[in-house]
KEPA-905197 format. One record per residue: residue number from 1; residue in three letters; x, y, z of N, C-alpha, C in turn. Coordinates in nm, 2 decimals, decimal comma. Example, Ala and Ser with C-alpha at 12.3 -4.5 7.8 and 13.67 -1.06 7.14 Angstrom:
@i: 1&aa: ALA&neast: 1,32&nnorth: -0,57&nup: 0,78&caeast: 1,23&canorth: -0,45&caup: 0,78&ceast: 1,32&cnorth: -0,33&cup: 0,78
@i: 2&aa: SER&neast: 1,28&nnorth: -0,22&nup: 0,71&caeast: 1,37&canorth: -0,11&caup: 0,71&ceast: 1,29&cnorth: 0,00&cup: 0,79
***
This chain:
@i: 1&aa: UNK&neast: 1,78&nnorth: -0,61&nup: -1,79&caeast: 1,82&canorth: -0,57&caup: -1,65&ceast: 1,74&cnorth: -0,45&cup: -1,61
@i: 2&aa: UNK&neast: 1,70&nnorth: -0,38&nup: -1,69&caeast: 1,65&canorth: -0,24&caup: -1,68&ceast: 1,51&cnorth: -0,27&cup: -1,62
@i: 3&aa: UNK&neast: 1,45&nnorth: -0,39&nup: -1,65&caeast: 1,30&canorth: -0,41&caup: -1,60&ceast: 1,31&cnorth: -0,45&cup: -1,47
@i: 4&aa: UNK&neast: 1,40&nnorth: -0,49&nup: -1,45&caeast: 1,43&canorth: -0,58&caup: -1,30&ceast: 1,43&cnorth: -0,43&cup: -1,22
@i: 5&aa: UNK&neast: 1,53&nnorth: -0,40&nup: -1,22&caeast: 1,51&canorth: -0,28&caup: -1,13&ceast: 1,35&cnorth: -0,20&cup: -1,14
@i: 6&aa: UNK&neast: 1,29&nnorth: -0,15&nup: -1,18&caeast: 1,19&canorth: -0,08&caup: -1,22&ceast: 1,08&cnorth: -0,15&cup: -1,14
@i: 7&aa: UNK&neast: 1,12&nnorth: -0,29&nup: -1,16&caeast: 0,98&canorth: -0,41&caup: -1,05&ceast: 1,05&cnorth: -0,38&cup: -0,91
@i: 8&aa: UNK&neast: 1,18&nnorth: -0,38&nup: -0,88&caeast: 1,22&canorth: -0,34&caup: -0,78&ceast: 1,16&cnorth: -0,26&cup: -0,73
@i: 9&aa: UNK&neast: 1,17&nnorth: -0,14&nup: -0,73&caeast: 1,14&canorth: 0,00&caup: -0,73&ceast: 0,98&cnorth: 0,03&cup: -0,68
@i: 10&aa: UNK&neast: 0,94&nnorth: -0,05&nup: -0,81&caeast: 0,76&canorth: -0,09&caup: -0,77&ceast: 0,72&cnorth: -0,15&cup: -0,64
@i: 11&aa: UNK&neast: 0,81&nnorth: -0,27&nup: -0,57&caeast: 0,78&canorth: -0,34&caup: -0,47&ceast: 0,82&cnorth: -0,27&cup: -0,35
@i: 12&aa: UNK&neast: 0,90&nnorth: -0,21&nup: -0,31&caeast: 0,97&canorth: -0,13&caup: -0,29&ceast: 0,87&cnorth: -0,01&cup: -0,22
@i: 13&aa: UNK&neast: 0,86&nnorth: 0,06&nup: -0,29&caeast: 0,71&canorth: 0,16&caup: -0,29&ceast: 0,62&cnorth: 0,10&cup: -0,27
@i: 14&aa: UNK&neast: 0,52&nnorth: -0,03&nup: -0,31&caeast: 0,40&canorth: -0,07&caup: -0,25&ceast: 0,46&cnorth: -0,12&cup: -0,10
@i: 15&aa: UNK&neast: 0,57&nnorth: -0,18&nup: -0,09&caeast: 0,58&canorth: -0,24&caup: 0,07&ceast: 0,58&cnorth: -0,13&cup: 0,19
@i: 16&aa: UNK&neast: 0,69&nnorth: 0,01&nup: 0,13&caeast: 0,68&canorth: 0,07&caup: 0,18&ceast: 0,50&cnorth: 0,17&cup: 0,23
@i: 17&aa: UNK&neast: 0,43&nnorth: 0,15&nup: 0,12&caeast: 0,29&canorth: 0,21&caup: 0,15&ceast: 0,23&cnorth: 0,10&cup: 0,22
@i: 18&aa: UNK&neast: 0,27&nnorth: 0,02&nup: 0,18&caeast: 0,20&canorth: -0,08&caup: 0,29&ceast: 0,21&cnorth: -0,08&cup: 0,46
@i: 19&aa: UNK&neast: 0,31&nnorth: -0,07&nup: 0,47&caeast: 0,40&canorth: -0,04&caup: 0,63&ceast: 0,27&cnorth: 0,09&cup: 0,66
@i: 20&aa: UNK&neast: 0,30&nnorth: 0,18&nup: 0,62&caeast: 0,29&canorth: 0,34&caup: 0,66&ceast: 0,13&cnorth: 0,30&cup: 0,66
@i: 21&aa: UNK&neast: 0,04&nnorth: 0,31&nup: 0,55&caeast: -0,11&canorth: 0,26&caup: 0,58&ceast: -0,16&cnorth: 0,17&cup: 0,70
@i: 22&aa: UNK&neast: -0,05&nnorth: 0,09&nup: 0,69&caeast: -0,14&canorth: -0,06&caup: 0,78&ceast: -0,11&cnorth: 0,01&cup: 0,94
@i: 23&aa: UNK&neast: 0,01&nnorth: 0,07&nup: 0,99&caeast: 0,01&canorth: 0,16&caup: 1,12&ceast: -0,08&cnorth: 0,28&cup: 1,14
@i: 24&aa: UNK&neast: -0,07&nnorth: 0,37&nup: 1,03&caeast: -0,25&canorth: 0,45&caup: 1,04&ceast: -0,33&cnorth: 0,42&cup: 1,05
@i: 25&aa: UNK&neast: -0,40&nnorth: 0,28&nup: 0,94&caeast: -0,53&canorth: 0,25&caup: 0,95&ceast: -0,57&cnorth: 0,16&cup: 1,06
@i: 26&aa: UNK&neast: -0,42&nnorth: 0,07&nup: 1,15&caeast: -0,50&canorth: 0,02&caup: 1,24&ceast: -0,54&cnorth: 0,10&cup: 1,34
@i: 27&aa: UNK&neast: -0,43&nnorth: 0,20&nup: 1,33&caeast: -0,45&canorth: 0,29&caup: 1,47&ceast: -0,63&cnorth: 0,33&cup: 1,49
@i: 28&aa: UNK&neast: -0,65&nnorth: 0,38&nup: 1,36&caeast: -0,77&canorth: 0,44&caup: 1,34&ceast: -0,91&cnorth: 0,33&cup: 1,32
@i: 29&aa: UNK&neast: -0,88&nnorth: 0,22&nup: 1,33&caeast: -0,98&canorth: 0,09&caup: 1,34&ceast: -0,97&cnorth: 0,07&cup: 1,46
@i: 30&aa: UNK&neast: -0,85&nnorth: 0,05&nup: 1,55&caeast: -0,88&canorth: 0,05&caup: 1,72&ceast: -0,95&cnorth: 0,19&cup: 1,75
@i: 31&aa: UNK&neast: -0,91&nnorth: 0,29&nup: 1,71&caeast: -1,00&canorth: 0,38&caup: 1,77&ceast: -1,14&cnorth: 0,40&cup: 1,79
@i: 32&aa: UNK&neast: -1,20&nnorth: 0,34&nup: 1,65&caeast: -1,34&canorth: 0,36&caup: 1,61&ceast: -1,39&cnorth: 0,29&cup: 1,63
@i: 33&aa: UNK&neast: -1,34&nnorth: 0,17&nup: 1,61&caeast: -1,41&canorth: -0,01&caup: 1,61&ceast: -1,41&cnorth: -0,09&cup: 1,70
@i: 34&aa: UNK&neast: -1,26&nnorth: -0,05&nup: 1,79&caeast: -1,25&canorth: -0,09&caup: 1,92&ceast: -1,11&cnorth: -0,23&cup: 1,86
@i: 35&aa: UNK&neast: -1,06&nnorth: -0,32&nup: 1,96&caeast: -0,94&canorth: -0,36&caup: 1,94&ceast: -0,95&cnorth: -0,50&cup: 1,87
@i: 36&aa: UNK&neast: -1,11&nnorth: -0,56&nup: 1,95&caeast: -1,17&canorth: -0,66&caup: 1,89&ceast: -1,21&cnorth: -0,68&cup: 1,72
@i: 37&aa: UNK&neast: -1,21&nnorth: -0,62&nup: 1,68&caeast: -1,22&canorth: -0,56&caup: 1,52&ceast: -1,15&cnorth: -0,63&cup: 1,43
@i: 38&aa: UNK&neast: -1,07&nnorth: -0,61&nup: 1,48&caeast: -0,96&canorth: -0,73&caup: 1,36&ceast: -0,91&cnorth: -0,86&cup: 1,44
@i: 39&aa: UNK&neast: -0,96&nnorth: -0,94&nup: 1,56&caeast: -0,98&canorth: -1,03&caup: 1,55&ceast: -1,06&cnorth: -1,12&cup: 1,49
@i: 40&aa: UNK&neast: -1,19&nnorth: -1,05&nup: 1,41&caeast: -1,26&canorth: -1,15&caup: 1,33&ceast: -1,21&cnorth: -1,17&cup: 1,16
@i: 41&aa: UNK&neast: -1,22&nnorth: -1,30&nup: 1,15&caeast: -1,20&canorth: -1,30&caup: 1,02&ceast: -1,21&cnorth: -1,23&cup: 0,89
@i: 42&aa: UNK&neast: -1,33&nnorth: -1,23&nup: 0,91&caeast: -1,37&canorth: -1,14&caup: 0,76&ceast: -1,34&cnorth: -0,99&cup: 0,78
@i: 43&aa: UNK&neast: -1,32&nnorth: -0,94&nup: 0,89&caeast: -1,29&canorth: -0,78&caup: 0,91&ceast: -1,15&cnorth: -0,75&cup: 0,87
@i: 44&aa: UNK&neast: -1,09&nnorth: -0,90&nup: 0,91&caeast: -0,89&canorth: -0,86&caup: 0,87&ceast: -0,89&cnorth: -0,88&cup: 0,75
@i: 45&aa: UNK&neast: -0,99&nnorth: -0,95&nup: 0,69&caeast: -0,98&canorth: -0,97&caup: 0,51&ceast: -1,02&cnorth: -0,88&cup: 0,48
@i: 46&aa: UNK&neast: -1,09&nnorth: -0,86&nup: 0,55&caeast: -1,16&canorth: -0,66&caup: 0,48&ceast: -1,09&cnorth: -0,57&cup: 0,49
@i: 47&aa: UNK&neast: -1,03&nnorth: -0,52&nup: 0,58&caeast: -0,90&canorth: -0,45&caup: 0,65&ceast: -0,75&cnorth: -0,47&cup: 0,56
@i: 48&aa: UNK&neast: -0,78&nnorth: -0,60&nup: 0,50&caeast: -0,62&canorth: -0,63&caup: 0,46&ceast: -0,60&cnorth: -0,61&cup: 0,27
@i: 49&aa: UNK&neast: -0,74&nnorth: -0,62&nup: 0,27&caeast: -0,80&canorth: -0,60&caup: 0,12&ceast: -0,80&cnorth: -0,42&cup: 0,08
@i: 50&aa: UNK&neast: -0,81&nnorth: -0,42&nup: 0,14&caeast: -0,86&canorth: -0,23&caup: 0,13&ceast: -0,72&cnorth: -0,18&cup: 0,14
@i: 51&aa: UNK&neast: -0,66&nnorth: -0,25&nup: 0,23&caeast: -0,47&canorth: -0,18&caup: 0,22&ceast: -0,44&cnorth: -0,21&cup: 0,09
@i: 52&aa: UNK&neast: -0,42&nnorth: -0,31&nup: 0,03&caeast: -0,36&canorth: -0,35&caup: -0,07&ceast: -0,45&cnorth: -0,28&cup: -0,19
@i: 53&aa: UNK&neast: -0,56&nnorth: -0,30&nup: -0,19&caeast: -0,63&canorth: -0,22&caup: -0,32&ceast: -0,56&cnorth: -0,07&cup: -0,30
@i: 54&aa: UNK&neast: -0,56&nnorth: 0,02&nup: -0,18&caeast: -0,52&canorth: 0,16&caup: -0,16&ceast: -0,38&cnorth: 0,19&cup: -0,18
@i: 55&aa: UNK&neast: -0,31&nnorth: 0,09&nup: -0,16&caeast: -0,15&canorth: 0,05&caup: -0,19&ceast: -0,11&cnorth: 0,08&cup: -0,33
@i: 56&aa: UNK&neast: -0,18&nnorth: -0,03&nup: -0,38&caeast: -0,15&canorth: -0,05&caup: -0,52&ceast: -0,19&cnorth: 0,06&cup: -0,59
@i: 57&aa: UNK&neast: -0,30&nnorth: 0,09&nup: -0,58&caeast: -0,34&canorth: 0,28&caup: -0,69&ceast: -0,23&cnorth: 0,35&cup: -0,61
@i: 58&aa: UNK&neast: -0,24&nnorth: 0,38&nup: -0,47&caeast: -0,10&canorth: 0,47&caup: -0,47&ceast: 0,04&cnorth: 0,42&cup: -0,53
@i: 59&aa: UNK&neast: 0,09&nnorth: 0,32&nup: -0,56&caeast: 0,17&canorth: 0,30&caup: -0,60&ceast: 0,19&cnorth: 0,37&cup: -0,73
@i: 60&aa: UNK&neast: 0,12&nnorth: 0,29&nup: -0,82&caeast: 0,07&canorth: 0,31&caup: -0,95&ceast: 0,06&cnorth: 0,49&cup: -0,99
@i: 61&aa: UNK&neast: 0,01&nnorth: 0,52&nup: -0,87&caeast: 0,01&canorth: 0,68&caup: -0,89&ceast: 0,17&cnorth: 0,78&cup: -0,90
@i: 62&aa: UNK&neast: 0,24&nnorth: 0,72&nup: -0,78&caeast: 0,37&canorth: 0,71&caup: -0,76&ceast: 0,47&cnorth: 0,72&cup: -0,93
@i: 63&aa: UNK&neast: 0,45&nnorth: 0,57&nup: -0,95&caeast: 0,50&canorth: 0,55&caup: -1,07&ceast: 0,51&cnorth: 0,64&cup: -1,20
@i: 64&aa: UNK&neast: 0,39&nnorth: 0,66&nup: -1,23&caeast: 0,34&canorth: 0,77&caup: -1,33&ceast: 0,37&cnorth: 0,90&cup: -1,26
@i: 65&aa: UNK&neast: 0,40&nnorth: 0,92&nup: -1,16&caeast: 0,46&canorth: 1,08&caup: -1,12&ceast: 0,63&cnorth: 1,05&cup: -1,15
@i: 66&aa: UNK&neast: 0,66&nnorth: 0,95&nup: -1,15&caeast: 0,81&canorth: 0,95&caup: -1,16&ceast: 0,83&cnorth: 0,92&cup: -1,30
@i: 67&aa: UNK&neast: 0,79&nnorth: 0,89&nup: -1,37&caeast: 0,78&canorth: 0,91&caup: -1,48&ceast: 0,69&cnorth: 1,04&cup: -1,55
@i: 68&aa: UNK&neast: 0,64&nnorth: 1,07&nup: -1,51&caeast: 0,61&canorth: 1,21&caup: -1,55&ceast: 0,75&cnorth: 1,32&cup: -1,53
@i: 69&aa: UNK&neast: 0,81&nnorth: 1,28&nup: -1,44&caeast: 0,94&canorth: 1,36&caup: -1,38&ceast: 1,05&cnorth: 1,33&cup: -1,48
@i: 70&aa: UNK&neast: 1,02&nnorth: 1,26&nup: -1,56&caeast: 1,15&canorth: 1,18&caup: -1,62&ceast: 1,24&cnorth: 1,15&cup: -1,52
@i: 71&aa: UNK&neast: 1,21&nnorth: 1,03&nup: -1,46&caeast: 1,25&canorth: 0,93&caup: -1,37&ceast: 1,30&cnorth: 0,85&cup: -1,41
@i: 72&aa: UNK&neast: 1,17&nnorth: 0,77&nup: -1,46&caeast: 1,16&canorth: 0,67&caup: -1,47&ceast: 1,13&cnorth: 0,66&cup: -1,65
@i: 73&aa: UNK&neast: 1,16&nnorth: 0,57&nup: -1,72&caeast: 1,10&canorth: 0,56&caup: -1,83&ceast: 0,99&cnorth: 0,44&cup: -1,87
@i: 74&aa: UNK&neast: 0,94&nnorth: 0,41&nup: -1,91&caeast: 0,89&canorth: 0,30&caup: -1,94&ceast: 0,73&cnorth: 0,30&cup: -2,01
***
């Protein structure tokens, strides 16, 4: 049961960095790129790719700080 929560916890944190990133970075892609930007294909896979790779290390980073804290164990 102990693992269940802990993946919780993980999902949890990446969804929530997902939210918070994807409202920054689009803001900052309309700004620079213009609004047309992420109506092309390969730009929202590029766009969508880069959240999730930046997600996941911050998460991951997350994790090991809370466990560093003795948080978390694992």
């Amino acid at each position: 049961m102990e693992i269940t929560w802990k993946l919780l916890l993980a999902a949890a944190i990446f969804s929530t960095l997902i939210y918070f990133y994807s409202k920054a970075l689009r803001a900052y892609v309309a700004d620079n790129y213009g609004e047309n930007w992420l109506s092309v294909w390969g730009n929202k896979l590029y766009f969508w790719q880069s959240l999730i790779f930046s997600s996941l290390a911050s998460m991951l980073i997350v994790m090991y700080l809370l466990r560093w804290l003795n948080v978390l164990s694992f």
